[in-house]
Structure formats: structure tokens, C-alpha cells
FISEDREN-511112 format. One record per residue (C-alpha): residue number from 1; residue in three letters; x, y, z. Coordinates in steps of 0.1 Angstrom, whole numbers. Layout:
! FISEDREN-511112
@seq: NUM | type: ALA | east: X | north: Y | up: Z
...
END
This chain:
! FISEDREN-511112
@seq: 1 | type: UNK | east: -41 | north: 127 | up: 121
@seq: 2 | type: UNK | east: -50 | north: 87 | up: 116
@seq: 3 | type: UNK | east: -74 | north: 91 | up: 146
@seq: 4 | type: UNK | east: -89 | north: 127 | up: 132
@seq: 5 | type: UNK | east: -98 | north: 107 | up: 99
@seq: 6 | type: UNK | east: -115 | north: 83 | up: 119
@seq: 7 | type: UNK | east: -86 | north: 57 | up: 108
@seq: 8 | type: UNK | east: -78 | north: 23 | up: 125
@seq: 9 | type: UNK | east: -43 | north: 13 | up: 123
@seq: 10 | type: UNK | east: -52 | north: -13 | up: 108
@seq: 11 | type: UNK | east: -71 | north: 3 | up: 79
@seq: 12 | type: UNK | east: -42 | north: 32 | up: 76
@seq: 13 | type: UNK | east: -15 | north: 4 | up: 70
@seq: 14 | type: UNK | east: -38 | north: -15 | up: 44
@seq: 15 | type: UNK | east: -41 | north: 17 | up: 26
@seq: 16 | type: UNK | east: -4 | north: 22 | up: 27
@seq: 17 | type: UNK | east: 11 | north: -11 | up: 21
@seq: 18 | type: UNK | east: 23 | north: -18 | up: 50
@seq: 19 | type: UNK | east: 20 | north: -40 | up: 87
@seq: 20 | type: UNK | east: -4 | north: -26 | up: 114
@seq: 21 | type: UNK | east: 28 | north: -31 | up: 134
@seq: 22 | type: UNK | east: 49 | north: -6 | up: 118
@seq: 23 | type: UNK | east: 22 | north: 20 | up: 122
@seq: 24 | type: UNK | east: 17 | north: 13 | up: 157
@seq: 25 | type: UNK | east: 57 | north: 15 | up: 163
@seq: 26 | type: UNK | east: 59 | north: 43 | up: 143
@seq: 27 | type: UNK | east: 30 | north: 66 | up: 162
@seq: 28 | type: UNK | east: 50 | north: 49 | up: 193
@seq: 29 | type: UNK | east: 76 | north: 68 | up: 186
@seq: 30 | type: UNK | east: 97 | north: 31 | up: 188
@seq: 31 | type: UNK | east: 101 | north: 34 | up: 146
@seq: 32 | type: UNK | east: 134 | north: 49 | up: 148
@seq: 33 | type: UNK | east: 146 | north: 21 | up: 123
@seq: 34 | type: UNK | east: 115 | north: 23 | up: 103
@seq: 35 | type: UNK | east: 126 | north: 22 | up: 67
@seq: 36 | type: UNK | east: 119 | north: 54 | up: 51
@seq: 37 | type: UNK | east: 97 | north: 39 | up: 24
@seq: 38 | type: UNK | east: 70 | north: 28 | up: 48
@seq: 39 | type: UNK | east: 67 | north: 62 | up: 66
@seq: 40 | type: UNK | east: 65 | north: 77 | up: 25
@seq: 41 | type: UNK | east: 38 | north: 49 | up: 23
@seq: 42 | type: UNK | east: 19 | north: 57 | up: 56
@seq: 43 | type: UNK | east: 27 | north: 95 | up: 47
@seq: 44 | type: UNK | east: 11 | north: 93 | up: 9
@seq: 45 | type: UNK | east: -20 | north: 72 | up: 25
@seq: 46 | type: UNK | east: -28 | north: 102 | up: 52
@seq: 47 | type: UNK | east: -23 | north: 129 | up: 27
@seq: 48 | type: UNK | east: -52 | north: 113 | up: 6
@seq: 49 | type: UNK | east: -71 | north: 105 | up: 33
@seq: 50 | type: UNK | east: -71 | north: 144 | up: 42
@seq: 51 | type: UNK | east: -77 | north: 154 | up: 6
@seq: 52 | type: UNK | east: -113 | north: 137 | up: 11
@seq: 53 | type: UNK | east: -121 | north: 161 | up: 37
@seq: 54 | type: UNK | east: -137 | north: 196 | up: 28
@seq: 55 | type: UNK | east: -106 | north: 219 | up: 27
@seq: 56 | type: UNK | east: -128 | north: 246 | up: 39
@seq: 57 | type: UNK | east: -123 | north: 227 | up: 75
@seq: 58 | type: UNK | east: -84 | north: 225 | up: 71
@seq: 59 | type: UNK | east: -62 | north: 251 | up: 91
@seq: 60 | type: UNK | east: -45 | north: 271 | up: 66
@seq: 61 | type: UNK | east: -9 | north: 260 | up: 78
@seq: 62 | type: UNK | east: -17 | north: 222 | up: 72
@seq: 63 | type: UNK | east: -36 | north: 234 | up: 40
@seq: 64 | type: UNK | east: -4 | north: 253 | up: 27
@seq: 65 | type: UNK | east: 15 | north: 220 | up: 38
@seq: 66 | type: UNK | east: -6 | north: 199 | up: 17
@seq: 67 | type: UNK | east: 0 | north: 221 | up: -11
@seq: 68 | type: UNK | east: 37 | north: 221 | up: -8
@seq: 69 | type: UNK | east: 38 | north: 185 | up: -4
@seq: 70 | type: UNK | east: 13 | north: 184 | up: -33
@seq: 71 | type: UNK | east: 37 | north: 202 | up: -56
@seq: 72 | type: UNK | east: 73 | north: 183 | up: -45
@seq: 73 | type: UNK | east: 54 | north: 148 | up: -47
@seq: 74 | type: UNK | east: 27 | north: 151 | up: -70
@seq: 75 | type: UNK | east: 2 | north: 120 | up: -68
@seq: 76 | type: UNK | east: 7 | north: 94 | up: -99
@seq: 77 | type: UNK | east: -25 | north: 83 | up: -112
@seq: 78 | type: UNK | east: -51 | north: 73 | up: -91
@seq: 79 | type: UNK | east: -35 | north: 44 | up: -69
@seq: 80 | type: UNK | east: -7 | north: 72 | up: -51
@seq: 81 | type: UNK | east: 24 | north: 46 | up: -43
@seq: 82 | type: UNK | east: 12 | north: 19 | up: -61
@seq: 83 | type: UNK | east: 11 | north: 38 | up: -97
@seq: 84 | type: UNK | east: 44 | north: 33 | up: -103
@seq: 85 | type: UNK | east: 46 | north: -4 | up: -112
@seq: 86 | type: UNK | east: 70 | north: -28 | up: -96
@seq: 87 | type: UNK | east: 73 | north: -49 | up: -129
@seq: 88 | type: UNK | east: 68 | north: -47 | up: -164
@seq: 89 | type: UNK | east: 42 | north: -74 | up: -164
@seq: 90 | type: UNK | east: 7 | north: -66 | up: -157
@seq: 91 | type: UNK | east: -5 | north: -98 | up: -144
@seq: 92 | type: UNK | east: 19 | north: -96 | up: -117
@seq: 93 | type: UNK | east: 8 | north: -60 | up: -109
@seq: 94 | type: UNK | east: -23 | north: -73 | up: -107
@seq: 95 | type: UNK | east: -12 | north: -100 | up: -79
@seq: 96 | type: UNK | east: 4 | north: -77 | up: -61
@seq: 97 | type: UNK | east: -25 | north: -54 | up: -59
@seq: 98 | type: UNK | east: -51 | north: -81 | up: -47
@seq: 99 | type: UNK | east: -18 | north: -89 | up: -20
@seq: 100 | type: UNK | east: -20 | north: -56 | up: -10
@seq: 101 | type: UNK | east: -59 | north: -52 | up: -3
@seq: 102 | type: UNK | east: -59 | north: -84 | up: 16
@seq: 103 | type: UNK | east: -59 | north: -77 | up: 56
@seq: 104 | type: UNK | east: -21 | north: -93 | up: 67
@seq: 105 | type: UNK | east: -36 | north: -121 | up: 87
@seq: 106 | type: UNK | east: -47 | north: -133 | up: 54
@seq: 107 | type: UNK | east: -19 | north: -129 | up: 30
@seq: 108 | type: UNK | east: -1 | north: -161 | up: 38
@seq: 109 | type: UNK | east: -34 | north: -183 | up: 29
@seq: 110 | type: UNK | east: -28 | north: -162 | up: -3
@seq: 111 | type: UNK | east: 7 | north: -176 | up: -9
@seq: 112 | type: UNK | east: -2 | north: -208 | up: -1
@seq: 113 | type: UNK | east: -26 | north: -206 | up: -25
@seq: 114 | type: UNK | east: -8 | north: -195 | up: -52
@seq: 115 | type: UNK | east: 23 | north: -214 | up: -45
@seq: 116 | type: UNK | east: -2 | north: -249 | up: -46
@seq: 117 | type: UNK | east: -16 | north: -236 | up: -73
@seq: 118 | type: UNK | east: 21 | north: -227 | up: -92
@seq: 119 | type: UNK | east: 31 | north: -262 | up: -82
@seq: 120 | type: UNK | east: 0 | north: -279 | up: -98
@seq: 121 | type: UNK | east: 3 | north: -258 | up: -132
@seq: 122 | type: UNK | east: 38 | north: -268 | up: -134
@seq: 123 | type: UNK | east: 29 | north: -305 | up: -128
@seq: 124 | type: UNK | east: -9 | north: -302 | up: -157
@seq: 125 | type: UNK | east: -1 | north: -316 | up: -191
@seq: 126 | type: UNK | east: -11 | north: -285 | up: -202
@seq: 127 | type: UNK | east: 23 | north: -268 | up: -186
@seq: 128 | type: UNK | east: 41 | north: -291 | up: -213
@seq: 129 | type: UNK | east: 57 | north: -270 | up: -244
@seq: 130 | type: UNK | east: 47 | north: -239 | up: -228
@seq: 131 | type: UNK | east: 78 | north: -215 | up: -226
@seq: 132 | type: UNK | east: 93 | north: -212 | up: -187
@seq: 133 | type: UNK | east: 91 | north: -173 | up: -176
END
């Protein structure tokens, strides 16, 4: 199906949230131990990848599949997975979403950076009488 949308592994697991790796283990059939939230994740990113395509081209048993699916997991907003926050504060939604979009290779530079840049608040004279979190 990945390949049919003209998906790289790569791209599939960015859209889903999770590692390239688990994708290719998974279509490997080695992701017997493959938690079951990253095969909802990968699952959730193909079915709105196939709901871009003209349903006109669909079979009608993957089309009355879709609409099954459809109605025991409707979609939450327009983000799929991610609508559903993890927290109750917005600005570290928003953190996890630009974690999320980043390709993997690049999301440890992105901890660093915010870690550095943690320590160094915590360090300003302008950290001083602000309430801890």
C-alpha cells in the first residue's frame, strides 16, 4: 500500500510518528514485537494517505474497508493521532509537533538544542523569581 501511494519508508514513518526502522521491520514481517501503537500510527498515516486518492479508483472491498475503519476510528481533527494531545500545555504540544516533522537523523540536534538552551534560561537573570514548572 506505502509503495501504491508512492510512499518512502521514510516519509510513511514521519507522517506516522514513528522510526523508518519500525516500518521496514514491520513490512519485513520481523515486527512481531512491534508495539501496537506504532502499527495504529503507521495504520492511521496509510488510511489518510488513501483518502487523497479519487475513490472512484478504490476497489469496493478496500473502499467498504475504509469506511468500516472510518466509522470504528473516526479521524480527530485534522492532525489524525496527534489530535489528541499528550499534555495539557500547548507550548509543549507545540514542541512535540516540530519533534515530530523533523526527519530522525535530525531530532537529537533538536534536543541538544533545547536542552542548551533549557540549561541557559535556567542559568539568565531573567530565570530569577520566575515560578519553576
Amino acid at each position: 500500500m506505502r509503495e501504491f501511494l508512492g510512499l518512502s519508508q521514510d516519509q510513511i514513518a514521519r507522517l506516522a510518528g514513528v522510526s523508518q526502522g519500525a516500518v521496514s521491520r514491520l513490512e519485513a514481517g520481523r515486527g512481531l514485537a512491534t508495539p501496537m501503537l506504532v502499527i495504529l500510527k503507521i495504520n492511521l498515516a496509510l488510511r489518510r494517505a488513501i483518502r487523497t486518492l479519487d475513490p472512484a479508483i478504490l476497489n469496493d472491498d478496500l473502499q467498504r474497508a475504509l469506511d468500516i475503519e472510518e466509522r470504528l476510528s473516526p479521524p480527530a481533527g485534522d492532525v489524525g493521532f496527534n489530535a489528541l494531545p499528550l499534555t495539557r500545555d500547548p507550548d509543549l504540544e507545540d514542541l512535540v509537533r516540530l519533534y515530530r516533522e523533523l526527519p530522525e537523523r535530525q531530532r537529537a540536534a533538536f534536543f541538544a538544542v533545547a536542552r542548551a538552551t533549557a540549561a541557559a534560561l535556567a542559568r539568565s537573570p531573567l530565570a530569577v523569581g520566575l515560578p519553576k514548572a
